[in-house]
ZAMARGU-4260 file (C-alpha; in steps of 0.2 Angstrom, whole numbers, plus 5000, padded with zeros to 4 digits):
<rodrens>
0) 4933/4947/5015 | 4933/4960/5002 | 4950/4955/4992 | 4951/4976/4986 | 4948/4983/5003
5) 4963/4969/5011 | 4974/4977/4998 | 4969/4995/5002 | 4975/4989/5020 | 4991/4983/5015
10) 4986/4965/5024 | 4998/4958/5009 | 5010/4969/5012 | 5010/4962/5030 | 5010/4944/5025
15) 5026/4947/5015 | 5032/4954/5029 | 5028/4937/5037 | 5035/4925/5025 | 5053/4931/5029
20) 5050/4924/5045 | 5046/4904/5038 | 5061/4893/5036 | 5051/4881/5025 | 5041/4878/5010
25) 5026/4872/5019 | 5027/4888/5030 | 5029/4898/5017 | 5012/4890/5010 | 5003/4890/5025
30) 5009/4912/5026 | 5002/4912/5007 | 4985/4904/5009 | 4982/4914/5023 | 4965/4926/5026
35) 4956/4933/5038 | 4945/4920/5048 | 4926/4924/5054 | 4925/4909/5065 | 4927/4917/5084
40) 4933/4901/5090 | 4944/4899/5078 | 4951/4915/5080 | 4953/4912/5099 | 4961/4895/5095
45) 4974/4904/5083 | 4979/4920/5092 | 4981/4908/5107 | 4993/4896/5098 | 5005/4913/5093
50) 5002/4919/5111 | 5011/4904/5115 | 5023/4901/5104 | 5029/4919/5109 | 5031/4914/5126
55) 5041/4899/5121 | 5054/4913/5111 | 5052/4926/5125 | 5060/4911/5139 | 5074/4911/5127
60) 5070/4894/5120 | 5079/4888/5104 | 5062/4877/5096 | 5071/4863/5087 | 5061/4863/5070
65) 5066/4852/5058 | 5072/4857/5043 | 5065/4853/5027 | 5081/4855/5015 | 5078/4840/5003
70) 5060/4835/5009 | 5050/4844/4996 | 5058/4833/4983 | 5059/4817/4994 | 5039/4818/4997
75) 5035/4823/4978 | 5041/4806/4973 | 5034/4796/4985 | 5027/4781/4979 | 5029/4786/4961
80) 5044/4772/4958 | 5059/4783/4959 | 5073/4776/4966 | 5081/4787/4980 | 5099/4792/4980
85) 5111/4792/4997 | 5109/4810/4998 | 5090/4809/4996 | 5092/4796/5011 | 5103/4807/5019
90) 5091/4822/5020 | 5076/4811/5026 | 5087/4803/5040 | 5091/4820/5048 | 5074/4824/5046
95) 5069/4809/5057 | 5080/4814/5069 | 5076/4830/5070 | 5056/4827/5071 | 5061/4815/5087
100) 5068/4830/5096 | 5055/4841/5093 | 5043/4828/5099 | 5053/4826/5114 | 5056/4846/5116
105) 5036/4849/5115 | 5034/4833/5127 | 5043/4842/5140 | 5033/4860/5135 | 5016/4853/5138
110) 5013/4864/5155 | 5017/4880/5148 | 5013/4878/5128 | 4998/4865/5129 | 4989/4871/5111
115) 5009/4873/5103 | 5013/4856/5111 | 4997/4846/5106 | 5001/4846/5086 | 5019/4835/5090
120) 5008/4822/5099 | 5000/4818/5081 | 5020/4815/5075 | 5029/4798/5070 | 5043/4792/5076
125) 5047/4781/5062 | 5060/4771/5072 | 5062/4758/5061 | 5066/4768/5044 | 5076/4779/5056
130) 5085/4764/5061 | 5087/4756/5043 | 5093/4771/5034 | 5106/4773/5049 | 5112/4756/5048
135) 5114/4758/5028 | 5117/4774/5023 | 5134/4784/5033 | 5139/4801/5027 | 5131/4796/5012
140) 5138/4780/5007 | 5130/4765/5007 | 5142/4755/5023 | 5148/4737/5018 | 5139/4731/5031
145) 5122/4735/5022 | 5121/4715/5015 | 5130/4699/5015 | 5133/4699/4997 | 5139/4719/4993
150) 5152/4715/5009 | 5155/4701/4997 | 5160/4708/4982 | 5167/4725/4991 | 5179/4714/4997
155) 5183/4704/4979 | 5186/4721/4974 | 5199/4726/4984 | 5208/4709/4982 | 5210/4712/4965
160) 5214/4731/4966 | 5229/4724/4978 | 5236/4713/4964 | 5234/4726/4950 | 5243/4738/4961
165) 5257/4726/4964 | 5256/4724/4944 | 5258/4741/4941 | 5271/4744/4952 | 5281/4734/4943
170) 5277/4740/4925 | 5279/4756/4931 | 5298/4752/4937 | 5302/4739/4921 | 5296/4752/4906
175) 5305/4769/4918 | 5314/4775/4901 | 5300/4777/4888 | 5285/4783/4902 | 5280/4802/4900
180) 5277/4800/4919 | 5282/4788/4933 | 5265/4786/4937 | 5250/4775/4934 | 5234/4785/4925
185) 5213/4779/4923 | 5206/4780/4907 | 5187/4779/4912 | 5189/4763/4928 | 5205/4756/4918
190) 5221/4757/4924 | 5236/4764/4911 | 5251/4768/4910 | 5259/4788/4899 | 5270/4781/4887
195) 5280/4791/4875 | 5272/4790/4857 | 5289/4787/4847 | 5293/4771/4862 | 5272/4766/4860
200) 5277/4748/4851 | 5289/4744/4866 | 5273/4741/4876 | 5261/4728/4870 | 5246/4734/4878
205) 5229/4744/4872 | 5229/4761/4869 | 5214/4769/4877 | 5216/4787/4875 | 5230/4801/4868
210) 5234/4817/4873 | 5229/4834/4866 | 5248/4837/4861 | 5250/4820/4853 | 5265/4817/4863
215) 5257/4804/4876 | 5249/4788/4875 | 5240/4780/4884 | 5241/4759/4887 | 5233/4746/4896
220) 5247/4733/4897 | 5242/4717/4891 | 5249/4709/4909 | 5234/4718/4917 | 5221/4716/4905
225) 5214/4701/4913 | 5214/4707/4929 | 5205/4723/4926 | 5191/4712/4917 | 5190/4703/4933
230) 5188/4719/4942 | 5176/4728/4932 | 5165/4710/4932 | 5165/4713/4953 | 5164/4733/4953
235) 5146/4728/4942 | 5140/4715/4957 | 5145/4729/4970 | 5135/4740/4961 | 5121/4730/4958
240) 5120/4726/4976 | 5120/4746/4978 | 5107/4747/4969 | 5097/4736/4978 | 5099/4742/4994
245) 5092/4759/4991 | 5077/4749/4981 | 5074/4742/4997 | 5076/4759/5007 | 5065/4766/4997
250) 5051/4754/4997 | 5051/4756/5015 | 5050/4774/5015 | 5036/4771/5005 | 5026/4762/5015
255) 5028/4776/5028 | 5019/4787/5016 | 5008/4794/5025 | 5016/4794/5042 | 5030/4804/5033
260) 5016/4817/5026 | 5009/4819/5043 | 5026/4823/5050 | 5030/4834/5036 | 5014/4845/5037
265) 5014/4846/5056 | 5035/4854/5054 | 5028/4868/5041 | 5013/4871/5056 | 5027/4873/5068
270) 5037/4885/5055 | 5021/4895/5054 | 5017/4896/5071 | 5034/4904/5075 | 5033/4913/5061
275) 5020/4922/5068 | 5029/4924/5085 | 5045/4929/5080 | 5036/4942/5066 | 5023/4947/5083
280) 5040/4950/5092 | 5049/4963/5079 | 5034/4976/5084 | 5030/4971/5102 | 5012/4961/5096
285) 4998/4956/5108 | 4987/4945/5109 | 4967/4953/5110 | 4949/4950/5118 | 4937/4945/5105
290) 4920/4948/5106 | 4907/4949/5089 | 4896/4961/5095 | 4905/4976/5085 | 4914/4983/5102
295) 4929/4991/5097 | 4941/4997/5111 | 4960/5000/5105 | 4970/5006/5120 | 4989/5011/5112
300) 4985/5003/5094 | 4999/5004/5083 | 5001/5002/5063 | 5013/4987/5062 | 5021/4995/5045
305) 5022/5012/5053 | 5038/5014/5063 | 5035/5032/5070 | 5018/5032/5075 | 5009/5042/5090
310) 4998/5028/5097 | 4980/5028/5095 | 4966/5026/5109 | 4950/5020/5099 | 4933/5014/5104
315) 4916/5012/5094 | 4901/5001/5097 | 4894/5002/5113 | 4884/5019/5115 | 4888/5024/5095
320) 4893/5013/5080 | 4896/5027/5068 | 4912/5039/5071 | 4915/5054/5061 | 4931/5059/5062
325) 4938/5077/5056 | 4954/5086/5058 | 4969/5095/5046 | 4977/5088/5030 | 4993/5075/5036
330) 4985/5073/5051 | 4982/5057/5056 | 4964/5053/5047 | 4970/5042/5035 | 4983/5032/5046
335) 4969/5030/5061 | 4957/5021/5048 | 4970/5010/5041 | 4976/5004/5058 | 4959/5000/5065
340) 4957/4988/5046 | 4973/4981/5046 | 4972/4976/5064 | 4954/4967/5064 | 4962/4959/5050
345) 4976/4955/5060 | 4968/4948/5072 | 4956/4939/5062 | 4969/4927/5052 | 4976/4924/5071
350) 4991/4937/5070 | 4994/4946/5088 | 4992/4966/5085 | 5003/4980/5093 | 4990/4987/5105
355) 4988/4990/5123 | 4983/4978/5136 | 4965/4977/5140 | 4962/4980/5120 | 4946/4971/5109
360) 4943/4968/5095 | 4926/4964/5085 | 4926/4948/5072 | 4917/4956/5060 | 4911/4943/5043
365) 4914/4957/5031 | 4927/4973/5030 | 4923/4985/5016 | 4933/5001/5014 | 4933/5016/5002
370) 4953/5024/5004 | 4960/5031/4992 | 4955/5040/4974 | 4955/5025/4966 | 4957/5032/4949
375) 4963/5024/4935 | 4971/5030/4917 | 4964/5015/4910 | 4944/5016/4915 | 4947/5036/4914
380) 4939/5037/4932 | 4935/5050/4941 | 4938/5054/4958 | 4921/5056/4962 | 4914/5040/4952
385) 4930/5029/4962 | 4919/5033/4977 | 4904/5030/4971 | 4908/5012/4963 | 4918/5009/4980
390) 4900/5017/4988 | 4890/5003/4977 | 4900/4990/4982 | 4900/4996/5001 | 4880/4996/5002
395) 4880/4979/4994 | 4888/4972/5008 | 4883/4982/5023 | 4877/4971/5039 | 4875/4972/5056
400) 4892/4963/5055 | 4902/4973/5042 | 4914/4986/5046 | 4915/4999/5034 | 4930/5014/5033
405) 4929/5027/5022 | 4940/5041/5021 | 4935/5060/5013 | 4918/5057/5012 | 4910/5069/4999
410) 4925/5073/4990 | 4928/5075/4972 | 4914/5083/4970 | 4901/5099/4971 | 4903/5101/4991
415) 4885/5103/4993 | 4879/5088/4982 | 4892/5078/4990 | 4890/5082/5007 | 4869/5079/5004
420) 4873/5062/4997 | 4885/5057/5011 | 4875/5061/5026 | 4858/5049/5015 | 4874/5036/5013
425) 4880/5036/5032 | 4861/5035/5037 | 4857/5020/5026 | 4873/5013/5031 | 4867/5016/5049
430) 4852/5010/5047 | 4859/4992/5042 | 4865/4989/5057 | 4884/4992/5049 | 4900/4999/5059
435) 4908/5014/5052 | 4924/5025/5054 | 4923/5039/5041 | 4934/5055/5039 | 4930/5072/5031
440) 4934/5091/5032 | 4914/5097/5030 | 4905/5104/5043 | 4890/5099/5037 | 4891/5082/5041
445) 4902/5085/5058 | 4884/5095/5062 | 4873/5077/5058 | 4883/5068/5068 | 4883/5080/5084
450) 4863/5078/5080 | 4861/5063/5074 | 4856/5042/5086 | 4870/5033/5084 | 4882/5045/5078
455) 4899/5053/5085 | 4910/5067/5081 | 4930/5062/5085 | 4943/5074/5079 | 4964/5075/5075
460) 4972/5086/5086 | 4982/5099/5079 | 4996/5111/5086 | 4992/5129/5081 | 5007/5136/5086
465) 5020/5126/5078 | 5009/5122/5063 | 5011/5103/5067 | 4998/5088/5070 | 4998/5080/5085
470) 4991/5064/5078 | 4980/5061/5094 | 4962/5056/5093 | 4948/5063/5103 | 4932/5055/5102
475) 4915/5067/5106 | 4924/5081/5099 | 4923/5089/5082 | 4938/5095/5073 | 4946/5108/5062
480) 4954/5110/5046 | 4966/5123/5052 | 4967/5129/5035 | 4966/5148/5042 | 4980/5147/5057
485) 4989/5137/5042 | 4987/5153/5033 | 4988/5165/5044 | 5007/5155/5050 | 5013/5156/5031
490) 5009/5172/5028 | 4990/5176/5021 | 4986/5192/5028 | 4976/5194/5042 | 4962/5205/5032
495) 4962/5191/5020 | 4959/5178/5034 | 4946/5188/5043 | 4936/5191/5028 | 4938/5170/5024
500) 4930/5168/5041 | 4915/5181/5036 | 4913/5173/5020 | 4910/5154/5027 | 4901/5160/5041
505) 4888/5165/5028 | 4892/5151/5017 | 4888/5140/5031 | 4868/5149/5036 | 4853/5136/5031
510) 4846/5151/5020 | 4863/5156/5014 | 4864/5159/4995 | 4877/5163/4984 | 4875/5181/4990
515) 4888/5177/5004 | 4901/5174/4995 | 4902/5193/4986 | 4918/5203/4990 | 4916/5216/5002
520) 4912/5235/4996 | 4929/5240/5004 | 4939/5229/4995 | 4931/5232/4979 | 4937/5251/4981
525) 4954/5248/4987 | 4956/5235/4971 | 4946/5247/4960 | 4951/5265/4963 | 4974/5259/4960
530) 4967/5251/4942 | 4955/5265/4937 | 4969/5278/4941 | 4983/5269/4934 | 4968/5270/4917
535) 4965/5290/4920 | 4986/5291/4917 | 4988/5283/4902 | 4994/5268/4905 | 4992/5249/4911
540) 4992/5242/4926 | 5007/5229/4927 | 5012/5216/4939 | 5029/5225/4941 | 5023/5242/4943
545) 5008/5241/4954 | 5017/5228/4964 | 5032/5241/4967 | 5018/5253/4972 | 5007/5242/4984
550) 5023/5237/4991 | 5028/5253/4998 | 5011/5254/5005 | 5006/5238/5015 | 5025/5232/5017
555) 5022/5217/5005 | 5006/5210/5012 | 4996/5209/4996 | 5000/5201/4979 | 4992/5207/4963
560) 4993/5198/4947 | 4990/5205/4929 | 4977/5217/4924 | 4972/5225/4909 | 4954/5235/4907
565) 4946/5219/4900 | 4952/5207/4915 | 4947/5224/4927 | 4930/5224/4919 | 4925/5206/4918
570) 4932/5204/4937 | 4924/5220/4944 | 4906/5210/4933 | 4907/5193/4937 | 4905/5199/4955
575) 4889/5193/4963 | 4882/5205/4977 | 4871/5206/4992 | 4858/5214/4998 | 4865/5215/5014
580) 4880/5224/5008 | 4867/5238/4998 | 4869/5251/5013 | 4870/5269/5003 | 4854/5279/5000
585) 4844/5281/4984 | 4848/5293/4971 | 4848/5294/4951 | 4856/5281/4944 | 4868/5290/4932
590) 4883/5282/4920 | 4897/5272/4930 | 4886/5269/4944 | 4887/5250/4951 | 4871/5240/4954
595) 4866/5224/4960 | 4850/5216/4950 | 4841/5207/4962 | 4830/5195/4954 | 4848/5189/4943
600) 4856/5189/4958 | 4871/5201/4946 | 4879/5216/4948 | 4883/5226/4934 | 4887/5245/4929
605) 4878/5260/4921 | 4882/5260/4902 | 4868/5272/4894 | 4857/5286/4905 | 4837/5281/4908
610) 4827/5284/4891 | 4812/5288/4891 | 4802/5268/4897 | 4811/5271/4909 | 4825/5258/4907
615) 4843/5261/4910 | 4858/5252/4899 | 4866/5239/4909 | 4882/5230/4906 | 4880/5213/4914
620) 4894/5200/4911 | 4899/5208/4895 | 4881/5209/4888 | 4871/5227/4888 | 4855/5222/4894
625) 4839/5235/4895 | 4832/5235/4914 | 4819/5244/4923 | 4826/5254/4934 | 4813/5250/4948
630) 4825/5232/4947 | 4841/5239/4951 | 4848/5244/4966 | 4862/5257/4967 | 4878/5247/4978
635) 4895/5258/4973 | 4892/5278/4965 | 4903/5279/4952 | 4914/5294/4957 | 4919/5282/4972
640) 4924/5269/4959 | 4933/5281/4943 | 4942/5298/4943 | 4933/5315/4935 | 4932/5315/4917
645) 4937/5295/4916 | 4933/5288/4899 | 4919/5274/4901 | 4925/5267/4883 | 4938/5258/4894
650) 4923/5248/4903 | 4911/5249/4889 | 4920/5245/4874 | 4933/5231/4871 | 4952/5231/4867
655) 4947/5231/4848 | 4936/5241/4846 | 4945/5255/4854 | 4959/5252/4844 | 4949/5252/4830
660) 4943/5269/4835 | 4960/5275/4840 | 4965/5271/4820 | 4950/5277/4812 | 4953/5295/4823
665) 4970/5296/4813 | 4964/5292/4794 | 4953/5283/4785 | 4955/5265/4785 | 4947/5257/4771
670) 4935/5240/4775 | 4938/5243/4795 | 4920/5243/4804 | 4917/5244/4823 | 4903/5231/4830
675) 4894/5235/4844 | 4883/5223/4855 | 4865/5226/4854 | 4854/5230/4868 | 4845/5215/4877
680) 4831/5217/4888
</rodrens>
C-alpha cells in the first residue's frame, strides 16, 4: 500500500488510537508493524479473530492476560550469562502462573472463541520452572529451605547473632554513663556501640566511624570483635549459597528458552487481539463480507475518527466502477472519500469497521488517493502540480485492483484545461480496469459521467433553506454548488444572481466564447450614466458619496468601490461584448459612441470622426487604433452613455496630461510637454 495515500487517510492516526488499547510491549509492536493485508484469507482469518474476541468482552468476560511487567528484561538476557535477581524470578513466576490460567480460560472458551482459543493450545506450561522458582523464591527472598547447606549456615548465623546480642546487652548496661545513646548501632554489618568522645579510652574497642558533630564515636568493643568475625565468615557462606541458587534458577529458565519465547509472543498476540476488540467496541465496529471483485456496498459507514457524522450509504462496482461525486463546499465530499479509504484499510489490516450490517468490502492490492493540495514551502509546489505529481503517481499504479480517490478534480488551474485533462485522466483510469470515487464542483465532467460506460454521477445533498449540508449521499444523481441560493441567502442581489445564471448558462454552450461573459447593455448604463454625471459636475465619484446616493435608491442592495475617470475608462474598455447583445439600428458613428470590433472580439469608444479612408479613431484598451468602419459595430450611442456638452478629454486623455493642460491654460510653464499616443492601425 501507498505509504502517502495511508497517511492522507489518517490510517496512523487510527493505529495510535489503537496502541492505547495494548497493555504490553509485544502488543504494542505487533499495533506498530501493522498494514493493511492483500491476502483475502488472511483478512478473513484476522477480522474473524477480533469478531471473536469482541464477543468474548461483549459476555462480559474478564480475559486473564498475563502481564508482561519485567518480562521484556527477563527475555533480553536470556541465555547471555546474567545472573537473575529474586525480583527478576519474582516477575517470571507470576508470569507462569498467569499463562496457566489463560490456558485454562481459552480451554473452556473453545466452543464460542475457536480461532481466539487455538493460539493458547501452542502455550507451555512450564510446571517444573513454575514449581522450582516457587519452592525457592517467596515474596522475593530466597526461603531457607532452598538447600541443605544455605539452611545450614542461615542457621550458624542466627546462633551467633543470639550471642552477640546477649554481649551487647551487657556492654550496653556495664559502659551506661559514657554512651551518647543506650542503644547498640551498625557501622556497615558490625555491631557498635555511641560512646562520648571525651569517655572514648574507657572502651577498649575499634573506632569504626564518628559523627558529623565530632561529639560521638563509634566502637566495636574488643569483647565482640571475635564474634563478629565469626558472623561475617557465615553471612559470606549464606551468601554464596544465595548466589548459587539463583545460578541454578537461572540455568533452568534458560533451558526453557524457547518455550518461554513462545509463551511470551503468544501473550502480546492476545494483547493485540483485544486490542482490537476493546478499540472495535469504543465506536460500535463490525465485522465485513469480503469479496475481491471491486464491489463496494457500505450500508450506515462511519468515519471511526469523526464523532458527529451522518452515516453514509455507499456502493460502487457492480453496474459502474467510477463515481463522480459533486455537491457544496463543507459538504460532505471530502469526508465520504476518506471513509471509504480508511475503512478498506481498516478492514484489510483485520480491524472491524463501523458499518451497517450486510456491508462489503473489496480487498483491493493497491490504494492510491489524491486529497489535499499538497503544497509545500520547501519544493514551492503549486496546487496544480501537487495534483499532477499525485496524478503521475496515481496512473503508475492504476489496475484492475487499485482503488483510487481523488477529491477536486481539475482544480488549481484554468477550469477548461483542467476539466479537459480530467475527464482523458478518469478515462485512462477507466480503461485500466481501476476503481474510483472522485469529487468536483464542474459540470463538465458531471456531463461525462451522465454520458459516459462505466460512469455515475452521485451528489451531497444540501438544504436550500437553512443554508446547511445535509451530508447525505445520493448515487445516479448529479449535484450542485449552491453557490447562488448561498448567495442569494447572504445577501447578493437578486439581479446580480439572475445575471450569474445568464452568464454560465452561456458559459456553459459547446460554441460558447468569451462573448458570454460581457455585461449586460443595461447594466452598463446604470453603472455608466451616475459616473459620467457625477464627471459633468465637477467632481469625482467617491465611495462615500455615491454609496450615500445609490443607497437611497435601491435600499442598500448595490455596493460600489472607487472610481476615478481612469478606472471608469479602463473598466467601461476592458469590456468584451457580444454580437448577441448588438440590438440598436445603424447610424453614423460619431465621437463617444461605443462599439464592439468583431474580429478583436473588443469593445472600444469613438475617439476621432471618420477621415477621409474611411477610418474612425478608436480607443481600444488605452491604445487609439485606426479601424475601417465597415469593422465596427455601433452597441451603446453615446448621448445614452454621457450628458450634453461632456468633455471626452476625461475618456480620451489621462489624469496627466490633463492636468498638464489644466496648468499650461493658467501660464507658461517652462520645459512642461503633453504626449499623446499615436495612432495604430
Amino acid at each position: 500500500m501507498n505509504e502517502q495515500s495511508m497517511q492522507r487517510l489518517e490510517y496512523h492516526t487510527v493505529k495510535e488510537q489503537l496502541r492505547s488499547y495494548a497493555v504490553s510491549y509485544l502488543g504494542q509492536q505487533q499495533i506498530d508493524s501493522l498494514v493493511p493485508m492483500t491476502n483475502i484469507s488472511r483478512i478473513r482469518q484476522a477480522l474473524a479473530e477480533t469478531e471473536e474476541a469482541l464477543g468474548l468482552i461483549r459476555h462480559g468476560a474478564s480475559v486473564p492476560i498475563p502481564s508482561l511487567s519485567g518480562i521484556e528484561n527477563i527475555m533480553n538476557l536470556l541465555g547471555t550469562g546474567y545472573l537473575f535477581t529474586e525480583q527478576d524470578l519474582m516477575h517470571l513466576l507470576q508470569f507462569l502462573r498467569s499463562c496457566t490460567q489463560l490456558m485454562k480460560y481459552m480451554q473452556s472458551k473453545r466452543d464460542i472463541a475457536p480461532n481466539v482459543s487455538a493460539y493458547a493450545s501452542s502455550m507451555y506450561s512450564l510446571d517444573s520452572l513454575r514449581e522450582e522458582i516457587e519452592r525457592c523464591i517467596y515474596l522475593g527472598r530466597i526461603t531457607d529451605h532452598a538447600s541443605k547447606d544455605l539452611l545450614k549456615a542461615r542457621k550458624q548465623v542466627q546462633v551467633i547473632e543470639e550471642r552477640l546480642k546477649k554481649k551487647l546487652d551487657t556492654l550496653l548496661s556495664k559502659h551506661r554513663a559514657i554512651l551518647q545513646d543506650q542503644l547498640v548501632t551498625r557501622r556497615g554489618d558490625r555491631y557498635c556501640l555511641p560512646v562520648q568522645k571525651e569517655f572514648r579510652k574507657l572502651l577498649k574497642g575499634a573506632v569504626l566511624d564518628e559523627s558529623a558533630s565530632g561529639q560521638t564515636v563509634f566502637i566495636e568493643p574488643d569483647e565482640i570483635a571475635s564474634l563478629q568475625m565469626e558472623l561475617s565468615l557465615h553471612r559470606t557462606v549464606e551468601q554464596r549459597e544465595e548466589m548459587k541458587i539463583l545460578s541454578e534458577l537461572t540455568q533452568l529458565a534458560d533451558q526453557y528458552e524457547y518455550e518461554l519465547r513462545v509463551n511470551t509472543d503468544t501473550v502480546g498476540m492476545y494483547d493485540f487481539l483485544f486490542a482490537k476488540a476493546r478499540y472495535a467496541l469504543s465506536y460500535q465496529g463490525r465485522s465485513v463480507h469480503l469479496v475481491n471483485n471491486g464491489i463496494l456496498q457500505l450500508r450506515s459507514a462511519r468515519h471511526p475518527l469523526v464523532n458527529f457524522m451522518v452515516p453514509l450509504d455507499f456502493h460502487i462496482g457492480d453496474s459502474f466502477k467510477s463515481l463522480i461525486i459533486t455537491g457544496p463546499n463543507t459538504g460532505g465530499k471530502t469526508l465520504c472519500l476518506k471513509t471509504i479509504g480508511l475503512l478498506t484499510l481498516m478492514a484489510q489490516s483485520g480491524l472491524l469497521v463501523p458499518v451497517g450490517e450486510g456491508s462489503q468490502l473489496s480487498v483491493f492490492e493497491q490504494l492510491s488517493v489524491d486529497i489535499g493540495d499538497g503544497q509545500s514551502l520547501e519544493h514551492a509546489l503549486s496546487t496544480f502540480s501537487a495534483h499532477i505529481k499525485n496524478m503521475i503517481e496515481i496512473l503508475k499504479a492504476a489496475g484492475p485492483s487499485t482503488l483510487i480517490l481523488i477529491d477536486e478534480m481539475a482544480s488549481g488551474t484554468d477550469p477548461g484545461e483542467g476539466t479537459g485533462l480530467s475527464i482523458a485522466l478518469l478515462e485512462e483510469i477507466y480503461l485500466r480496469q481501476a476503481t474510483v470515487v472522485a469529487t468536483t464542483h464542474f459540470s463538465e465532467i458531471k456531463n461525462f459521467a451522465a454520458a459516459a460506460n462505466g460512469f455515475e454521477n452521485a451528489r451531497m445533498e444540501f438544504d436550500t433553506d437553512s443554508l446547511k449540508p445535509l451530508y447525505r449521499l445520493t448515487i445516479g444523481e448529479a449535484g450542485q454548488s449552491y453557490a447562488f441560493a448561498i448567495a442569494l441567502k447572504l445577501g447578493i442581489p437578486s439581479y446580480i444572481i439572475d445575471r450569474s445564471k445568464e452568464v454560465t448558462a452561456k458559459s456553459q454552450r459547446p460554441e460558447g466564447s468569451a462573448a458570454a461573459y460581457g455585461p449586460s447593455s443595461i447594466q452598463m448604463q446604470s453603472e455608466i450614466q451616475p459616473i459620467a454625471q457625477a464627471e459633468t459636475e465637477g467632481h469625482s465619484l467617491d465611495t462615500d458619496s455615491y454609496n450615500k446616493d445609490n443607497d437611497a435608491s435601491s435600499s442598500g442592495d448595490v455596493i460600489h468601490g472607487n472610481h476615478d475617470r481612469e478606472d471608469f475608462r479602463d473598466h467601461l474598455l476592458d469590456t468584451p461584448l457580444s454580437n448577441d447583445e448588438e440590438k440598436h439600428p445603424v447610424r453614423q458613428l460619431q465621437i463617444g459612441d461605443r462599439v464592439y470590433i468583431p474580429y478583436m472580439n473588443e469593445g472600444g469608444i469613438i475617439a476621432e470622426p471618420e477621415d477621409a479612408k474611411g477610418q474612425l479613431t478608436v480607443l481600444v484598451r488605452g491604445k487609439k487604433l485606426k479601424i475601417a468602419k465597415k469593422r465596427l459595430k455601433l452597441h451603446i450611442p453615446g448621448e445614452e452613455l454621457y450628458p450634453d456638452n461632456y468633455d471626452f478629454d476625461i475618456v480620451f486623455e489621462s489624469k496627466e496630461n490633463r492636468k498638464k493642460r489644466k496648468q499650461m491654460s493658467k501660464k507658461h510653464v517652462p520645459g512642461l510637454t503633453i504626449e499623446m499616443p499615436s495612432d495604430e492601425t
